[in-house]
N, C-alpha and C positions, 0 to 999 in steps of 0.2 A: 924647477917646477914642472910636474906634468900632472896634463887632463887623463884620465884612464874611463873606458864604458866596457863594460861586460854584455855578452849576451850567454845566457844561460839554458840548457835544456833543446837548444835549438835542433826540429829533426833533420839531420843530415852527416852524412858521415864524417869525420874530423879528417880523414884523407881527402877528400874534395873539398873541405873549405880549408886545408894547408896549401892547396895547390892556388887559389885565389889570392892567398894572405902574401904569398911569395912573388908576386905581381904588383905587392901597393906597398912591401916594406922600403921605409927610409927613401919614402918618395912625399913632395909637397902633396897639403889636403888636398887643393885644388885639381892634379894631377892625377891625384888617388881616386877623386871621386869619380872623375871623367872615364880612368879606365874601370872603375867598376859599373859606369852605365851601358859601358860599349865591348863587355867581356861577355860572350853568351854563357854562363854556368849558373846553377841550380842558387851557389851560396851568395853570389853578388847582390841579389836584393835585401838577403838579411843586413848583410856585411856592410849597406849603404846605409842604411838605419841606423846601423851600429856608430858608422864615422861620422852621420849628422848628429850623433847624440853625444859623443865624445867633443866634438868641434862644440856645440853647446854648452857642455859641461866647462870646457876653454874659456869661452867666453863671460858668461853668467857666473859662473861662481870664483874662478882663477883671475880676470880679469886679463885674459891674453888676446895677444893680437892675432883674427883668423886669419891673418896674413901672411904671418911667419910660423906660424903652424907645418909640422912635418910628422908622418908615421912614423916613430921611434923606435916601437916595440910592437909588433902584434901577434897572437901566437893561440892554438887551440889544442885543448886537451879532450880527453873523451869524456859524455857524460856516461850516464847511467847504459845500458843496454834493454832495451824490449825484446825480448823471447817469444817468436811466434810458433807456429807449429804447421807447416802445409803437408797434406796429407798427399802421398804419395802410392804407386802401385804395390800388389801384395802385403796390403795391411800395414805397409813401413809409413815412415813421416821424417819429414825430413825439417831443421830446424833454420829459421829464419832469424837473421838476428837485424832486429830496428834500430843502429846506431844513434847516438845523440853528441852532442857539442858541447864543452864549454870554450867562446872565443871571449878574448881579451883585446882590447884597442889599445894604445899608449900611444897620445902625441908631447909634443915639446915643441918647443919656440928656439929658431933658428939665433944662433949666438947675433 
């Protein structure tokens, strides 16, 4: 059995919240959260949200113990892209790209 929470659309680039995810994989909740309060990066406050709503989702509808809770799986792919355009000298422009997220959670209950 596993809890799974999605965060969807999130603005940030999926190469900075890989580098986070890679810090709280196949580690207990409890451990995971502590180093996501004490990691200075951009994606850790999403990514906090993300593992209090999964460890809920645990709980309330699975019926698991947040005890033996562990990050199983976690993993992010790229959302959509926003296209900006800043204008640059000699008439040029040069193109911005606004990267977006989809992250995935997956815990499981320790055997």
């Amino acid at each position: 059995m596993e809890a799974r929470a999605t965060l969807k659309y999130t603005r940030i680039s999926p190469r900075k919240v890989g580098l986070v995810l890679d810090l709280i994989r196949n580690k207990p909740v409890d451990l995971a959260m502590a180093i996501l309060k004490h990691t200075p990066k951009a994606a850790c406050e999403d990514l906090q949200k993300l593992l209090k709503s999964a460890v809920a989702n645990a709980e309330n509808n699975l019926n698991m113990d947040k005890n033996n809770l562990y990050v199983a799986e976690c993993f992010v792919c790229p959302g959509p892209i926003l296209k900006r355009i800043r204008p640059s000298s000699h008439g040029r422009a040069f193109r911005i790209l606004k990267r977006t997220s989809h992250v995935t959670l997956v815990l499981k209950e320790k055997e």
